[in-house]
C-alpha positions in Angstrom: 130.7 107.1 109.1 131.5 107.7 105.5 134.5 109.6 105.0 132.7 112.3 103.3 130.7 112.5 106.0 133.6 112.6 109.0 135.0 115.3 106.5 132.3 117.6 106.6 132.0 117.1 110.1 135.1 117.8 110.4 134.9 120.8 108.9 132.1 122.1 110.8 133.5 121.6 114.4 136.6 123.6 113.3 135.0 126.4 111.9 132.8 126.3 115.1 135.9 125.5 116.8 134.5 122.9 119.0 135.5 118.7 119.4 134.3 117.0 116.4 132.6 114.4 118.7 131.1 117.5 120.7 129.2 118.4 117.5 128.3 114.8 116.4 126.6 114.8 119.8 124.8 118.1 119.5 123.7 117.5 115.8 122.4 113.8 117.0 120.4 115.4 120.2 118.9 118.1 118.2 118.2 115.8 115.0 116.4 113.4 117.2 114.5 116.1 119.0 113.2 117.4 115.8 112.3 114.6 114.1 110.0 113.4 117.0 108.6 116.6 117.4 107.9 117.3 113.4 106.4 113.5 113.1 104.1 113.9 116.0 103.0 117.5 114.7 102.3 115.6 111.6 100.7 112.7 112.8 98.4 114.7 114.8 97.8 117.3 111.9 97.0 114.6 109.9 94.6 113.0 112.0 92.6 115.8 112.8 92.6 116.0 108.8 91.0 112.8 108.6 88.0 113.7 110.9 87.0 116.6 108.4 87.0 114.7 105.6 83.9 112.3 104.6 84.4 108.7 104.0 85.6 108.0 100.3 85.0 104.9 98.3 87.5 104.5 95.8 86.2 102.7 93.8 82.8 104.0 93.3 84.8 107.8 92.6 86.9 105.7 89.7 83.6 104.7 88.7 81.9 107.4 88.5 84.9 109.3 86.9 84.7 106.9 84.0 81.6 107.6 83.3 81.8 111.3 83.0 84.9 110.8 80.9 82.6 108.2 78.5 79.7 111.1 78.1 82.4 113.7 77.6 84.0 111.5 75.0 80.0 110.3 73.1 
């Protein structure tokens, strides 16, 4: 652990006044928990997302854009 880190930790658990290693343990549980929880939120959000929209061909929207942006420019 960077000693900036261990510091700050440090820090922490005394002002909490618990065992430094106590609060490494709690902050790794509940980071862990979190992050699994927010990227399967996410995941599913975003596929559910993906079901609404229509199928996109990039290349035929670049395209297309081009054009409009050549008769806009004539």
């Amino acid at each position: 652990m960077p000693e900036a880190s261990y510091d700050l930790l440090l820090q922490e658990a005394n002002r909490r006044g618990v065992d430094p290693d106590a609060l490494a343990d709690e902050l790794l549980r509940t980071g862990l928990r979190a992050s699994t929880g927010d990227l399967q939120s996410a995941l599913a959000g975003l596929a559910e997302l993906r079901t609404r929209l229509p199928d996109i061909d990039g290349v035929t929207l670049a395209r297309e854009a081009r054009t409009e942006l050549e008769h806009r420019g004539a």
